[in-house]
N, C-alpha and C positions, 0 to 999 in steps of 0.2 A: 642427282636424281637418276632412278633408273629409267631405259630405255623401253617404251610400251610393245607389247608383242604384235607382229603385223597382223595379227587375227581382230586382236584391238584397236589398230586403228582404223584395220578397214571399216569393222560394223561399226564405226564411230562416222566411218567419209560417207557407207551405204544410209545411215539412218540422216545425215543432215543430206543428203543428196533427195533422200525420201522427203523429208521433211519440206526442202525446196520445190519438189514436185509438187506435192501437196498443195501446199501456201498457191503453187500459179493456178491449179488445176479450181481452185476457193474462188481465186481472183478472179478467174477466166468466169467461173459460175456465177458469182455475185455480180458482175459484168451484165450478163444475160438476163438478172433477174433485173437490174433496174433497169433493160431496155424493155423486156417486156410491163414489167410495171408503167414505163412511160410510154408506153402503147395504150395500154388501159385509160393510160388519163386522158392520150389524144382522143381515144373513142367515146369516153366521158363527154370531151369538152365537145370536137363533133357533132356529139347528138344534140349536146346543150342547144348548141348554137342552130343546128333544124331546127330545134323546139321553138327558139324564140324568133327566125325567121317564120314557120310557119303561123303562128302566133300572131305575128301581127300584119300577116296577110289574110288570117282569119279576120282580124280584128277591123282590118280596111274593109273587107267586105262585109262587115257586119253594120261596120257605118256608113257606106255606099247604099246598103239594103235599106236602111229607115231613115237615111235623109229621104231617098226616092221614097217612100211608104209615107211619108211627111209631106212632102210638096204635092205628091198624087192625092193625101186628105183635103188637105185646105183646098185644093182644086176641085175636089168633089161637096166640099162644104159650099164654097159659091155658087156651084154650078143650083143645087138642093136650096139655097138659101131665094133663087132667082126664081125658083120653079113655082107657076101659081096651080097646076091641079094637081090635086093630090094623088089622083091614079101614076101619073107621070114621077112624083117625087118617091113614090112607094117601088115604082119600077128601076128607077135610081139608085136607090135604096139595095136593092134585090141584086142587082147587077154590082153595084161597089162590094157587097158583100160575098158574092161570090167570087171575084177578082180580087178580092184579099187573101181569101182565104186558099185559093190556089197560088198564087203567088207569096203564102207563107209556107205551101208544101213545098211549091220548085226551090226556095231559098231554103228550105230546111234539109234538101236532100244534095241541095250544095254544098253548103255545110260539113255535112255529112260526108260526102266524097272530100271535103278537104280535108277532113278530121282525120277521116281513115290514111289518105296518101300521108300529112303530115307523122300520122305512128309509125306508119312505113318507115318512112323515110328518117324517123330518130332511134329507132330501135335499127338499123341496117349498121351503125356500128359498133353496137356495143357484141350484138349477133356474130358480127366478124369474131369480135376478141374470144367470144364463148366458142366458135370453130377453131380459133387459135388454139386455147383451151385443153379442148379434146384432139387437134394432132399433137401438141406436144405430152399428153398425157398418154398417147396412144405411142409415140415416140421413144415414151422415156423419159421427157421431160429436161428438166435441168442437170438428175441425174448420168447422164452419160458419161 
């Protein structure tokens, strides 16, 4: 067989040398993409996990609010049930109703305020990964 000319074997050493480059520089990329992918899911699972802590601190105080709004009724039923003038039961009357009904604002604005911190506070990581996002789009990305 004959012997190949060193022109040929070089662009033969340069292209698998290229080729080797290549494959690491793939490697090294697809490296990064599933780190940053499994960034993504820890900020996924993160927020999940705000969500259902906050959830069921909403949900404690939802049932702290109407046991107490329960025992404060039947309290005010006997109290109304013992009452013999009527002027007295109607002013009872007047007064429960109004202490309800501010006490479904205060608890509703509670609420509220936890509603709000809870979105905060589940959306602050997914928020990160959207900044990650846009440095590494602003970067160059994976491309480099």
């Amino acid at each position: 067989m004959a012997k190949q000319s060193p022109s040929i074997e070089n662009a033969a050493a340069d292209m698998q040398k290229n080729f080797q480059e290549q494959t690491a520089q793939m490697a090294a990329r697809m490296e990064d993409v599933a780190d940053f992918a499994q960034g993504n899911v820890d900020a996924f699972i993160a927020s999940a996990t705000k969500a259902t802590e906050s959830m069921k601190e909403i949900t404690t105080e939802i049932l702290g609010y109407t046991k107490a709004v329960m025992d404060n009724n039947v309290a005010v039923i006997k109290e109304m049930a013992e009452l013999k003038d009527p002027a007295k039961a109607m002013e009872k009357q007047t007064a429960f109703a109004k202490e309800s009904m501010e006490g479904f604002a205060k608890q509703a604005q509670k609420l509220n305020e936890m509603s709000m911190a809870a979105a905060k506070e589940c959306v602050e990581p997914v928020n990160a990964r959207f900044a990650a996002v846009g440095e590494m789009v602003k970067s160059g990305g994976f491309m480099k």
